[in-house]
PDB file as gemmi writes it, atoms N, CA and C in Angstrom:
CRYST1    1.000    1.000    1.000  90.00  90.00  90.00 P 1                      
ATOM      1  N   UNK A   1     127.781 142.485 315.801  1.00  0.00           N  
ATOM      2  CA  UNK A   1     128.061 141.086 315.512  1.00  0.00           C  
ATOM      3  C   UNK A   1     127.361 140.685 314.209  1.00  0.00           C  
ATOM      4  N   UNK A   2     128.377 140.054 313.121  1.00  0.00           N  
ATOM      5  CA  UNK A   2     127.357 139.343 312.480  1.00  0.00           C  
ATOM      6  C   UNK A   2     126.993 137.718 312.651  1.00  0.00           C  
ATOM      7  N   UNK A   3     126.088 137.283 311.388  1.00  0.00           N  
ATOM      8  CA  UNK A   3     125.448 136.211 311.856  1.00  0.00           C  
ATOM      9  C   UNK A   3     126.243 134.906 310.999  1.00  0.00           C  
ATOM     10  N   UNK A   4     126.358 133.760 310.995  1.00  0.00           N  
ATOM     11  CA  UNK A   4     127.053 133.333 310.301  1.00  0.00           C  
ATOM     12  C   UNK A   4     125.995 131.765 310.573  1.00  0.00           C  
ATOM     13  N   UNK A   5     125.525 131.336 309.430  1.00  0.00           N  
ATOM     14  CA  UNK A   5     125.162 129.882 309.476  1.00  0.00           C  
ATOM     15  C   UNK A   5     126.136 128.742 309.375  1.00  0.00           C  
ATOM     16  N   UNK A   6     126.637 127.505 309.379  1.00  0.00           N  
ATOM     17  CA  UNK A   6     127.137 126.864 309.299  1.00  0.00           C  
ATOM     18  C   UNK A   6     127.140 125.255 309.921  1.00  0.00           C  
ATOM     19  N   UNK A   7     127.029 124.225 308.912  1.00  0.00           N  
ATOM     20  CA  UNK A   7     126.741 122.896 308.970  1.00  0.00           C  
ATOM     21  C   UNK A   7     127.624 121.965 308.645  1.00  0.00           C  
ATOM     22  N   UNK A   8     129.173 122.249 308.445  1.00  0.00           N  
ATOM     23  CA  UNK A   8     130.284 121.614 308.561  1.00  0.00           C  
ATOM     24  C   UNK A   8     131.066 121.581 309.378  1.00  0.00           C  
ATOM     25  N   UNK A   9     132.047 121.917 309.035  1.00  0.00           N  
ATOM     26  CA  UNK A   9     133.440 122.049 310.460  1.00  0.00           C  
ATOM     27  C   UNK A   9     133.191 123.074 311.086  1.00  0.00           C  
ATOM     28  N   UNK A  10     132.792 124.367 310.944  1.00  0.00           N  
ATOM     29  CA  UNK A  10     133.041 125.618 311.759  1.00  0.00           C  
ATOM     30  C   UNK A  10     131.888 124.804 312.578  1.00  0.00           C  
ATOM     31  N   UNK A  11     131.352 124.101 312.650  1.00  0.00           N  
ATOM     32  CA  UNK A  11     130.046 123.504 313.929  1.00  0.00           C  
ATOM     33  C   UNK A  11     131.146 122.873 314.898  1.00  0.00           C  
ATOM     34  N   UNK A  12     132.264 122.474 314.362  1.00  0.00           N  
ATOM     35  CA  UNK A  12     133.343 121.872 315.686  1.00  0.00           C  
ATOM     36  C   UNK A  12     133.920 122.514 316.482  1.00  0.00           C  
ATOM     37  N   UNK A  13     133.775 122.327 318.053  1.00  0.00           N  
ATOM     38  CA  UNK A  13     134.101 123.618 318.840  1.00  0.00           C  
ATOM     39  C   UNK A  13     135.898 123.633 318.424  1.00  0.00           C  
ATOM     40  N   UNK A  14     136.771 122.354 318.031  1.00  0.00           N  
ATOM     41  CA  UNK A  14     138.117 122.067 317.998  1.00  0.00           C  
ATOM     42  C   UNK A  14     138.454 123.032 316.957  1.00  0.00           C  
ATOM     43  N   UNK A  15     137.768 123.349 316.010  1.00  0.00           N  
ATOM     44  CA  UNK A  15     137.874 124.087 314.950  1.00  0.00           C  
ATOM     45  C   UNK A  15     137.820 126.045 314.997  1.00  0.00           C  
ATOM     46  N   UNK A  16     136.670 126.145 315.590  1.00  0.00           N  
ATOM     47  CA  UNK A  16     136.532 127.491 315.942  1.00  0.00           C  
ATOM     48  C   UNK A  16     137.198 127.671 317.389  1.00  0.00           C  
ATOM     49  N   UNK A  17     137.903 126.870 318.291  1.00  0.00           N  
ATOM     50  CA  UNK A  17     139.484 127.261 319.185  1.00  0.00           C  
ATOM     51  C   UNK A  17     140.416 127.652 318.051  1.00  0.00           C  
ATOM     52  N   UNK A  18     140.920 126.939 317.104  1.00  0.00           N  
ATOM     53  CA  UNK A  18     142.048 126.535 316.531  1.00  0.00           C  
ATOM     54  C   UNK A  18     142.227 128.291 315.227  1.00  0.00           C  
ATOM     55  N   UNK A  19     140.620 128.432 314.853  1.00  0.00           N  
ATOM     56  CA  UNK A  19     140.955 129.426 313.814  1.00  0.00           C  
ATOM     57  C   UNK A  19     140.437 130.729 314.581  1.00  0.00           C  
ATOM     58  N   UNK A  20     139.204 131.126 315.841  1.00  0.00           N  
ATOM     59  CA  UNK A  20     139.371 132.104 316.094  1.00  0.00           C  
ATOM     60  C   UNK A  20     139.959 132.335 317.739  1.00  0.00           C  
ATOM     61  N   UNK A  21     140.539 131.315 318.101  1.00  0.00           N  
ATOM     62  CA  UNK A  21     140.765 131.778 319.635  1.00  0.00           C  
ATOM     63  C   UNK A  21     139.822 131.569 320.802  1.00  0.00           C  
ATOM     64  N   UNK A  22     138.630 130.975 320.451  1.00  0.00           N  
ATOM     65  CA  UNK A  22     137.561 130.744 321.201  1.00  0.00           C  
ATOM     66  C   UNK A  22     136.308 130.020 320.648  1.00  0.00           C  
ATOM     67  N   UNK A  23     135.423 129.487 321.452  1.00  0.00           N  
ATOM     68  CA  UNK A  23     133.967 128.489 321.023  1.00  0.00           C  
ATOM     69  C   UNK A  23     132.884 129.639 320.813  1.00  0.00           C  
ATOM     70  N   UNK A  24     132.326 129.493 319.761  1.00  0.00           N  
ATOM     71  CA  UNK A  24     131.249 130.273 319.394  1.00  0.00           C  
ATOM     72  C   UNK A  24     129.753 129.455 319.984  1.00  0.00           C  
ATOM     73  N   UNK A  25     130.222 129.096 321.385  1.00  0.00           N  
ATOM     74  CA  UNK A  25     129.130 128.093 322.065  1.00  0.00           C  
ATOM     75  C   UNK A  25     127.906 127.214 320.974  1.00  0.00           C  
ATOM     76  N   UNK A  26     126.966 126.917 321.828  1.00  0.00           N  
ATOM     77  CA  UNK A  26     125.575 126.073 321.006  1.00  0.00           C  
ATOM     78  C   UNK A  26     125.805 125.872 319.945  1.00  0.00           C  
ATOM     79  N   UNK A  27     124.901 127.296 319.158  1.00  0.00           N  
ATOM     80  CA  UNK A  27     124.912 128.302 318.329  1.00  0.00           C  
ATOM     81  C   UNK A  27     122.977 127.727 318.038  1.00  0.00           C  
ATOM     82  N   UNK A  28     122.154 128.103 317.158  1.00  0.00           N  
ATOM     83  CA  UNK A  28     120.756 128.181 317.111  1.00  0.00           C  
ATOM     84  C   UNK A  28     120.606 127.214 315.892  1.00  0.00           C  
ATOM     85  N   UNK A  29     119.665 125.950 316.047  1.00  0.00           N  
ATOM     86  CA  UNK A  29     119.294 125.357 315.225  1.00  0.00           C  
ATOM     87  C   UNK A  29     118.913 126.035 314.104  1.00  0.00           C  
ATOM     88  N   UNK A  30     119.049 126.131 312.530  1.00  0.00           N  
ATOM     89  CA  UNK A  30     118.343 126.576 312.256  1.00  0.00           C  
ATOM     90  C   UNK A  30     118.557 126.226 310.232  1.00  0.00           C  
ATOM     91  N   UNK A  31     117.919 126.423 309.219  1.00  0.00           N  
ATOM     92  CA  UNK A  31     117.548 125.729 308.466  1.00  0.00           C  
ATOM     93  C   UNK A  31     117.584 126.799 306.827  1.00  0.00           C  
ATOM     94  N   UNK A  32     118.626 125.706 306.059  1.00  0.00           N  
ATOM     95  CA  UNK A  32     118.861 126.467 304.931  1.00  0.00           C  
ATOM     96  C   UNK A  32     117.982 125.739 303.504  1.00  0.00           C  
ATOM     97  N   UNK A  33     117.186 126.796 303.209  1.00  0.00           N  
ATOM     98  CA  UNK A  33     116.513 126.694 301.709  1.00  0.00           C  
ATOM     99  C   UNK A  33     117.116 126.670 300.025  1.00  0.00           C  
ATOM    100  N   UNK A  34     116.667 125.641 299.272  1.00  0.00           N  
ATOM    101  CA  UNK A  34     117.622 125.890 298.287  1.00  0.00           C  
ATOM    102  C   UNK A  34     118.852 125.656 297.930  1.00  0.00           C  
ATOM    103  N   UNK A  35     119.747 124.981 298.831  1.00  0.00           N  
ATOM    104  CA  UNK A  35     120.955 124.167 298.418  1.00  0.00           C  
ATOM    105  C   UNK A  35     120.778 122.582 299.027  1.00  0.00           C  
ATOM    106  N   UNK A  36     121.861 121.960 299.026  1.00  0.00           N  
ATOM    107  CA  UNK A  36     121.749 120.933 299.231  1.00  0.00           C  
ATOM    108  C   UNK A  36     123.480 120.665 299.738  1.00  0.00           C  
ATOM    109  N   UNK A  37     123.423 119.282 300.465  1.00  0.00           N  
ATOM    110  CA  UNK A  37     124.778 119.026 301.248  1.00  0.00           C  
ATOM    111  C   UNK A  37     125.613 118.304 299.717  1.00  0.00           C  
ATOM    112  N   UNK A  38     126.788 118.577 299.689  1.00  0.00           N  
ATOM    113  CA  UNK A  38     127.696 118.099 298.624  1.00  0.00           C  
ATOM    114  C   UNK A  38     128.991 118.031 299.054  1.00  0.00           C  
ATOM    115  N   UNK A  39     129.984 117.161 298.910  1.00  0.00           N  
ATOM    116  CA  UNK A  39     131.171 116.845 299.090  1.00  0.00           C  
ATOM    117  C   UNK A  39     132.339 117.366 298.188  1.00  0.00           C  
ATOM    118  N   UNK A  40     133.342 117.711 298.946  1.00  0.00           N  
ATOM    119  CA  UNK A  40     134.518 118.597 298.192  1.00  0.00           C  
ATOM    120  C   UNK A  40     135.453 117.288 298.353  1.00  0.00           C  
ATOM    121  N   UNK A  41     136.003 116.905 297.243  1.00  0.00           N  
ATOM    122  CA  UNK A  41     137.210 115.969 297.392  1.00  0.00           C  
ATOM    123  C   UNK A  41     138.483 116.199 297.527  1.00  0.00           C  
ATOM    124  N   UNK A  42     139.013 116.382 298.653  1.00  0.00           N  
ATOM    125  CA  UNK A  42     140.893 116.641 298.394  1.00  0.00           C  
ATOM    126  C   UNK A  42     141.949 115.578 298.560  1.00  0.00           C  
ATOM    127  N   UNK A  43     142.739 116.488 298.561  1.00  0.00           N  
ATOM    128  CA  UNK A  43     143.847 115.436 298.391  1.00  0.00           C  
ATOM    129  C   UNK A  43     144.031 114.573 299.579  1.00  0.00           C  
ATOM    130  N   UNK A  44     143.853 114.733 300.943  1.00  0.00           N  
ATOM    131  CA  UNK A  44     144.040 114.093 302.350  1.00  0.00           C  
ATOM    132  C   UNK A  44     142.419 114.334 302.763  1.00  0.00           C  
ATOM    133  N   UNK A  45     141.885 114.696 302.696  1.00  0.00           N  
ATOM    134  CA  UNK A  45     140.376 114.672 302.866  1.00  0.00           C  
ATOM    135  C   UNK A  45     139.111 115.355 302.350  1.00  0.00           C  
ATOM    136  N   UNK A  46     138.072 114.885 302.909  1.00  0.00           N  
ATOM    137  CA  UNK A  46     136.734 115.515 302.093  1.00  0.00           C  
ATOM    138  C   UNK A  46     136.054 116.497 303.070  1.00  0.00           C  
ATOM    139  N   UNK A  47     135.437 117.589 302.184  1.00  0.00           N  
ATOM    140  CA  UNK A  47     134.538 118.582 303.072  1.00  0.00           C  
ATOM    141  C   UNK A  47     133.357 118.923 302.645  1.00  0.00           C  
ATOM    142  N   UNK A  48     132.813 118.914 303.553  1.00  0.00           N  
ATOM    143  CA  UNK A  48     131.134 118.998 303.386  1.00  0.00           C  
ATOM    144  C   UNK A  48     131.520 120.462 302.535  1.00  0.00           C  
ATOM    145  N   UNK A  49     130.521 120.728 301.657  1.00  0.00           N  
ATOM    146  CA  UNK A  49     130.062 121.971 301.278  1.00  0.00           C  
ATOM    147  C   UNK A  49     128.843 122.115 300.378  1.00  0.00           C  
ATOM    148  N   UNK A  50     128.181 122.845 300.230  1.00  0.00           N  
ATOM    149  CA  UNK A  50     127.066 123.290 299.810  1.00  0.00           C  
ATOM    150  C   UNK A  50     126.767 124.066 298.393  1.00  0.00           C  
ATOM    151  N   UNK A  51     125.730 123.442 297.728  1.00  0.00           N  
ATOM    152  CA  UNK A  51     125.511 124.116 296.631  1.00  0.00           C  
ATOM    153  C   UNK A  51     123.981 124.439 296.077  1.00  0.00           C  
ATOM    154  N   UNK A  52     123.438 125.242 295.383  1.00  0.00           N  
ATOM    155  CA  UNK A  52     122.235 125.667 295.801  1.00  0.00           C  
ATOM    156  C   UNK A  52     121.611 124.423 294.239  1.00  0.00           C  
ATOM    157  N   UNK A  53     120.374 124.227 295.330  1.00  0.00           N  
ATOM    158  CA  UNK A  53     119.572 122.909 294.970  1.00  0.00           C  
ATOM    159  C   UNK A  53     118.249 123.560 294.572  1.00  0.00           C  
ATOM    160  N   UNK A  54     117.604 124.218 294.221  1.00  0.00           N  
ATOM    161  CA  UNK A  54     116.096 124.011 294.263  1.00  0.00           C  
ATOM    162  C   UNK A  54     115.205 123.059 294.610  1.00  0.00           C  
ATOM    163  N   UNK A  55     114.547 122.983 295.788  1.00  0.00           N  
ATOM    164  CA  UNK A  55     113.990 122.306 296.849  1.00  0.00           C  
ATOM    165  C   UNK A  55     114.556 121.156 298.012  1.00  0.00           C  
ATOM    166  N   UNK A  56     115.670 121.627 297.994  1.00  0.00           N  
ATOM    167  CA  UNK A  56     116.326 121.219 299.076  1.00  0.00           C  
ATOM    168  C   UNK A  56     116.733 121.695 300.275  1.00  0.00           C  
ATOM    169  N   UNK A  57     117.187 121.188 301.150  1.00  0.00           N  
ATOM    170  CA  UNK A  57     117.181 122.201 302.487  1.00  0.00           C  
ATOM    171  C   UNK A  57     118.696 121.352 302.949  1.00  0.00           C  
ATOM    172  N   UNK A  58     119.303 121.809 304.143  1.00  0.00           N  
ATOM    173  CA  UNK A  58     120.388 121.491 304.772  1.00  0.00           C  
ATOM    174  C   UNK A  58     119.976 122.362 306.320  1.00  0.00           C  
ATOM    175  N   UNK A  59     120.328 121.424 307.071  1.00  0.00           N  
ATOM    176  CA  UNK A  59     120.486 121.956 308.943  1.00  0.00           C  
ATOM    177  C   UNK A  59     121.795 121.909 308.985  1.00  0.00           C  
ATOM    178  N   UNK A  60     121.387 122.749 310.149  1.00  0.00           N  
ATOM    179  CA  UNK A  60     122.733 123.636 310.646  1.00  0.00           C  
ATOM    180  C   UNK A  60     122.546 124.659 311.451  1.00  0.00           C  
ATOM    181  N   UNK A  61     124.029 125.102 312.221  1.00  0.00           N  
ATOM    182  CA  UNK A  61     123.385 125.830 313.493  1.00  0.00           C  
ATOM    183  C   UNK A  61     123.892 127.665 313.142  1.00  0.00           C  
ATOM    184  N   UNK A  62     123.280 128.433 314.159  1.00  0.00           N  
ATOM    185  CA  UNK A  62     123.122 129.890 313.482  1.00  0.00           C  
ATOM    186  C   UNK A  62     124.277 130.388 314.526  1.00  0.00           C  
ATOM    187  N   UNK A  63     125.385 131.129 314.127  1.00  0.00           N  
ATOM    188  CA  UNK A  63     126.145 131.407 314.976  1.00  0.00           C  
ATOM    189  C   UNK A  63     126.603 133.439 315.115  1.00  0.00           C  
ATOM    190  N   UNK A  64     127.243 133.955 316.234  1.00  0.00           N  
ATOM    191  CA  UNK A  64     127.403 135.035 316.017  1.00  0.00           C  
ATOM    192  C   UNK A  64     129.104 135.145 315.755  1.00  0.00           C  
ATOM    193  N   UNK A  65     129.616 135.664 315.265  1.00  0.00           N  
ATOM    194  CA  UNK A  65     130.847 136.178 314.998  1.00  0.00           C  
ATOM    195  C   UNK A  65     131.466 137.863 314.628  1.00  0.00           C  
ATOM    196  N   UNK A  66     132.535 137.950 314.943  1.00  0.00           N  
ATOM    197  CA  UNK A  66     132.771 139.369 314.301  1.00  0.00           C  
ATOM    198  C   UNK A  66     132.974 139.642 313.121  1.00  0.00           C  
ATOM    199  N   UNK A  67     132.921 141.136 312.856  1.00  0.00           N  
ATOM    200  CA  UNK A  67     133.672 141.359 311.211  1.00  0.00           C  
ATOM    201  C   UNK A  67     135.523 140.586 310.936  1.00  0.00           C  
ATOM    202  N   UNK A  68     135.878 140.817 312.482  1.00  0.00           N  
ATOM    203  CA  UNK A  68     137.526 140.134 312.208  1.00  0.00           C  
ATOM    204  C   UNK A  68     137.505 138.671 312.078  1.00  0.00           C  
ATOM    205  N   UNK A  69     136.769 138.403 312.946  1.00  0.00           N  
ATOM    206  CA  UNK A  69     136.530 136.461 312.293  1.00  0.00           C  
ATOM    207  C   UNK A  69     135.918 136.209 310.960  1.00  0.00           C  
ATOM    208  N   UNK A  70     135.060 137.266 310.808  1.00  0.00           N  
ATOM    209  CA  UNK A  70     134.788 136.286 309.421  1.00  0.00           C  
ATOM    210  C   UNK A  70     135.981 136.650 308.042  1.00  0.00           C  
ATOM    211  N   UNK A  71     136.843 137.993 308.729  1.00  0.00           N  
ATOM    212  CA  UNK A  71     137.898 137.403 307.550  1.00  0.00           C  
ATOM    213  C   UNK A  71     138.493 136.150 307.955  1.00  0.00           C  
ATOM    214  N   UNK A  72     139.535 135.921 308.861  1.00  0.00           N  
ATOM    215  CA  UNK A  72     139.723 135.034 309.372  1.00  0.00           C  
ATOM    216  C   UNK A  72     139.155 133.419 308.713  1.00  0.00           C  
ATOM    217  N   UNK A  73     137.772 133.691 308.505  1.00  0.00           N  
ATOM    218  CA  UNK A  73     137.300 132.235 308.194  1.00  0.00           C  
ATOM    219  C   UNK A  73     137.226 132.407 306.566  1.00  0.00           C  
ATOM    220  N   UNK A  74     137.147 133.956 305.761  1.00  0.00           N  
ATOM    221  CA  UNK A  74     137.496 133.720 304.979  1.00  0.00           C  
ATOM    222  C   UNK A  74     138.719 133.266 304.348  1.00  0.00           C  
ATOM    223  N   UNK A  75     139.859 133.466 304.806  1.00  0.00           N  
ATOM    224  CA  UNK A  75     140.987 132.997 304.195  1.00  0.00           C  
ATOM    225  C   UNK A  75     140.799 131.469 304.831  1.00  0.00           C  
ATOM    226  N   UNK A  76     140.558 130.843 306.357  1.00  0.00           N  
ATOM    227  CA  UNK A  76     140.145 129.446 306.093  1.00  0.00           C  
ATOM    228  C   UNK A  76     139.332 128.895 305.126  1.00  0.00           C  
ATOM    229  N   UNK A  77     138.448 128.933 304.771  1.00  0.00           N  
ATOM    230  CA  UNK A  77     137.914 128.534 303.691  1.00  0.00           C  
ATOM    231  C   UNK A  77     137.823 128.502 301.726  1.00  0.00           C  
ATOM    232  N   UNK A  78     139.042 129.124 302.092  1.00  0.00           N  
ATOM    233  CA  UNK A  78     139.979 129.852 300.769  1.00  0.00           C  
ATOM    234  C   UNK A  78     139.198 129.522 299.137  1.00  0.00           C  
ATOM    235  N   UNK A  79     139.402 129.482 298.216  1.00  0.00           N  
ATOM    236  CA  UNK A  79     138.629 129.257 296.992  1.00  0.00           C  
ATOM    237  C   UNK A  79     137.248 128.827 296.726  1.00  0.00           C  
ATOM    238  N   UNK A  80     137.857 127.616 297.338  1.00  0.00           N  
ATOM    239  CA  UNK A  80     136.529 126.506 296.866  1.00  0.00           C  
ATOM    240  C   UNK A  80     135.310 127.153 297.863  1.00  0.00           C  
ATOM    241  N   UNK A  81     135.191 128.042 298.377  1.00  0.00           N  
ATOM    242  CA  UNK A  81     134.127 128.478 299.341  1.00  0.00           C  
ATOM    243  C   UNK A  81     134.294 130.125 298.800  1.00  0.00           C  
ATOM    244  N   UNK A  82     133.184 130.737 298.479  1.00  0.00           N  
ATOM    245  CA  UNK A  82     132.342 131.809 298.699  1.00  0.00           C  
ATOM    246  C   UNK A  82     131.514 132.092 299.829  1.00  0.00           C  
ATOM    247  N   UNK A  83     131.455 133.573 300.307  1.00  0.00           N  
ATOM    248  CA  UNK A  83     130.670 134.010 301.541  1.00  0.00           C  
ATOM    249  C   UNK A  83     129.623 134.666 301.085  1.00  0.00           C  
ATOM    250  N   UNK A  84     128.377 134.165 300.986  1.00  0.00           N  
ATOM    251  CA  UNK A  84     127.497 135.045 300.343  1.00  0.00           C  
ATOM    252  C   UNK A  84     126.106 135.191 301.846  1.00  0.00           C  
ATOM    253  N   UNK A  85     125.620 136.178 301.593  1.00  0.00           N  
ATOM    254  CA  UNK A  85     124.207 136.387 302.439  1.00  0.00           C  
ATOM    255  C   UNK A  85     122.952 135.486 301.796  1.00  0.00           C  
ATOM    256  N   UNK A  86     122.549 134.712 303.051  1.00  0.00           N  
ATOM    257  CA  UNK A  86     121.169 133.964 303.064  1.00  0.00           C  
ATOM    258  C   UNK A  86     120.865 134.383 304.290  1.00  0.00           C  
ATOM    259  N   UNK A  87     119.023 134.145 303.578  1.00  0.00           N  
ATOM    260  CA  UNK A  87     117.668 134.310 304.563  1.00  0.00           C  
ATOM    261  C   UNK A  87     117.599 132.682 305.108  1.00  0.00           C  
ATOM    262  N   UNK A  88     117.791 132.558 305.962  1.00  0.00           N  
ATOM    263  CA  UNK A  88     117.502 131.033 306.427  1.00  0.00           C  
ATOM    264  C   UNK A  88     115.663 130.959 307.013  1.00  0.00           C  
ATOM    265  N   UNK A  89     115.141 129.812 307.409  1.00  0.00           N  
ATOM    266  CA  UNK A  89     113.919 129.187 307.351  1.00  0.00           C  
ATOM    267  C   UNK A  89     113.503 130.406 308.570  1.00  0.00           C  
ATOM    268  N   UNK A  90     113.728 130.701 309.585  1.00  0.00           N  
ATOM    269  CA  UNK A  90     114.155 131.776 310.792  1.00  0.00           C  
ATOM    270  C   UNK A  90     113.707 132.654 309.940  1.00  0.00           C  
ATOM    271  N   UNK A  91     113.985 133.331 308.882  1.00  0.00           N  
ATOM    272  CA  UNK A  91     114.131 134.549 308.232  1.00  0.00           C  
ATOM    273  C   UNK A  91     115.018 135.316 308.812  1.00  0.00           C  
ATOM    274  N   UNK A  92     115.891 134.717 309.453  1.00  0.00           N  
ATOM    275  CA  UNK A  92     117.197 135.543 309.625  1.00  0.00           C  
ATOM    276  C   UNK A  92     118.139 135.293 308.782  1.00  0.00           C  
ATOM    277  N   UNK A  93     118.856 136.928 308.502  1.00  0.00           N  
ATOM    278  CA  UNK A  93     119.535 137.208 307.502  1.00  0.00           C  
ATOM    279  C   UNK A  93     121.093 136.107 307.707  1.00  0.00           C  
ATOM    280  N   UNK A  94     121.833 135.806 306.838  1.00  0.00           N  
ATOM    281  CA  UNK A  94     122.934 134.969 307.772  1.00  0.00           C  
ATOM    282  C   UNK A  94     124.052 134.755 306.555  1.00  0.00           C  
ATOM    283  N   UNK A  95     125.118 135.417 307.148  1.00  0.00           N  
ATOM    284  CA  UNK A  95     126.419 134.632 306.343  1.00  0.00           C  
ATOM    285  C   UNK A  95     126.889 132.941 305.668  1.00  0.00           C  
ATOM    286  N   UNK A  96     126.770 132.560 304.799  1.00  0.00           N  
ATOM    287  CA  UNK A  96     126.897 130.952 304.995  1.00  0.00           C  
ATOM    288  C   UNK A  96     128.385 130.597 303.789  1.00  0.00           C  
ATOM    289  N   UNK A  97     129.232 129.887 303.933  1.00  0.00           N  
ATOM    290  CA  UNK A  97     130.150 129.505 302.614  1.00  0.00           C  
ATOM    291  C   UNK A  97     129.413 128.452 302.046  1.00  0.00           C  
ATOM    292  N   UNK A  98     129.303 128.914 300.739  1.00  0.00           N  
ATOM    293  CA  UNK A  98     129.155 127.938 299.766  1.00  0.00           C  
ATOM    294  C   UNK A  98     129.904 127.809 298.943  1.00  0.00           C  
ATOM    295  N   UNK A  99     129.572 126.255 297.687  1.00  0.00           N  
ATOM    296  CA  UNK A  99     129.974 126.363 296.592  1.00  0.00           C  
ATOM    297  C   UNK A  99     130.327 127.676 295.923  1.00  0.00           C  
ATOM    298  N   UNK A 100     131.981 127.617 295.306  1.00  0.00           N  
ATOM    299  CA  UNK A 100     132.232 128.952 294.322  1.00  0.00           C  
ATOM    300  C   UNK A 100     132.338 128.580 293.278  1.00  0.00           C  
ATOM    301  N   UNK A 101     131.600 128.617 292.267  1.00  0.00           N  
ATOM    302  CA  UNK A 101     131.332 128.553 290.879  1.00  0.00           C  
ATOM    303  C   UNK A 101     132.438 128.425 289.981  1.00  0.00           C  
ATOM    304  N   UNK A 102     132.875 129.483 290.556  1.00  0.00           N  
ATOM    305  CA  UNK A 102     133.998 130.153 289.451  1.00  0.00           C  
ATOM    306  C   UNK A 102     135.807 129.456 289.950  1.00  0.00           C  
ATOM    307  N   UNK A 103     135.336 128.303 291.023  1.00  0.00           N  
ATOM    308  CA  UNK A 103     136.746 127.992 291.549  1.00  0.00           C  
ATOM    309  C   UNK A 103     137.474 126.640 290.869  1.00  0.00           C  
ATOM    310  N   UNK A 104     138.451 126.215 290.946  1.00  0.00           N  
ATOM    311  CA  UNK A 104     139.029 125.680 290.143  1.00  0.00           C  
ATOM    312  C   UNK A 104     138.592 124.313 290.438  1.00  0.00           C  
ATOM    313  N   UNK A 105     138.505 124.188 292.038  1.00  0.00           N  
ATOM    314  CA  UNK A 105     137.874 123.340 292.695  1.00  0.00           C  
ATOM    315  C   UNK A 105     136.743 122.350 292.515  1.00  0.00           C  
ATOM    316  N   UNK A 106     136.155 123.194 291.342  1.00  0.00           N  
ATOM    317  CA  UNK A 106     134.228 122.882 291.648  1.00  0.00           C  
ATOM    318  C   UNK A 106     134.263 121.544 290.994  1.00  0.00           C  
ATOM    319  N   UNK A 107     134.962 120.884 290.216  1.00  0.00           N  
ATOM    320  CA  UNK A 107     134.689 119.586 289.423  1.00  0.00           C  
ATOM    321  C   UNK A 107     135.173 118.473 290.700  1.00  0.00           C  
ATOM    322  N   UNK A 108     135.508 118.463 291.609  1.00  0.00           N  
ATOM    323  CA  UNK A 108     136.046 117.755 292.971  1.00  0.00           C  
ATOM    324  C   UNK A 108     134.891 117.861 293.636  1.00  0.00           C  
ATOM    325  N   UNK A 109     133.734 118.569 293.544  1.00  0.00           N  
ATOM    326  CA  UNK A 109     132.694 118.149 294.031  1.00  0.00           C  
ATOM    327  C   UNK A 109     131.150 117.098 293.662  1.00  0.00           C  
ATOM    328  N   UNK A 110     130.920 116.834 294.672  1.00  0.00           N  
ATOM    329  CA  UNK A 110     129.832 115.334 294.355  1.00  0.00           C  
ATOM    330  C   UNK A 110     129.064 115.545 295.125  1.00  0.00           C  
ATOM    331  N   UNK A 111     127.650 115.544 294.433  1.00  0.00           N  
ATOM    332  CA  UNK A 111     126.394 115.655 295.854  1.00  0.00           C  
ATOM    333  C   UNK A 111     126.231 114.228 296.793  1.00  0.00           C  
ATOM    334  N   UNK A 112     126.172 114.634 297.725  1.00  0.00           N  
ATOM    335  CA  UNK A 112     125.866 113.663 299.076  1.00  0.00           C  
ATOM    336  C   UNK A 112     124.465 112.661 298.497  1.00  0.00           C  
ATOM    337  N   UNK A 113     123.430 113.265 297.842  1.00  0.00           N  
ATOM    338  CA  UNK A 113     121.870 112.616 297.829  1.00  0.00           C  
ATOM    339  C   UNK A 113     122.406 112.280 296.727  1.00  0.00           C  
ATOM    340  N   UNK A 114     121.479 111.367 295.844  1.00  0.00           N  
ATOM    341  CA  UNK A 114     121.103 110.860 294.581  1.00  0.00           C  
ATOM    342  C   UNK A 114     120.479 111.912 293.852  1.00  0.00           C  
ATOM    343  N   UNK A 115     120.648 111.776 292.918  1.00  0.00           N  
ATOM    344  CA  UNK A 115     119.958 112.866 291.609  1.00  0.00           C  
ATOM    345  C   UNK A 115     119.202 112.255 291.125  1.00  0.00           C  
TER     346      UNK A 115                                                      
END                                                                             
């Protein structure tokens, strides 16, 4: 199993029925270093997503999934999200989508806090 962090929609059990077939229950409190919460603007709605902050943190819960779900959530989360490996506050190792740099997307985003 891998580990997958997450503090947006995949935290909705309606969401993880709908894309893998089942609830990835609880999942483990647990705490990301270095980004910060930021908003994706679309066309019918907005999505939380994340971009790395220096001294900022974001909660969120620690979940297990397979190698077949997390393609799965990769093509849900399509461009505007990258899957990269973080050490969360735990020091567990953990899958998380963030901000993708390089996506066409990235100017549709706005940080949540004040600068």
């Amino acid at each position: 199993m891998e580990k997958l962090f997450a503090y947006g929609t995949l935290c909705d059990p309606a969401t993880q029925e709908r894309l893998l077939g089942r609830l990835l229950g609880d999942g483990a409190p647990d705490t990301l270093r270095g980004y910060r919460l930021s908003r994706l603007r679309g066309i019918h709605h907005d999505y939380t997503i994340v971009q790395p902050k220096a001294g900022s943190t974001v909660s969120g819960r620690l979940y297990e999934v397979t190698r077949e779900e997390l393609a799965l959530l990769d093509v849900y989360e399509g461009e505007a999200y990258q899957r990269v490996s973080v050490t969360l506050m735990s020091k567990t190792r953990a899958w998380l989508y963030c901000e993708n740099p390089r996506s066409r997307f990235s100017h549709h985003i706005e940080p949540l806090e004040s600068e």
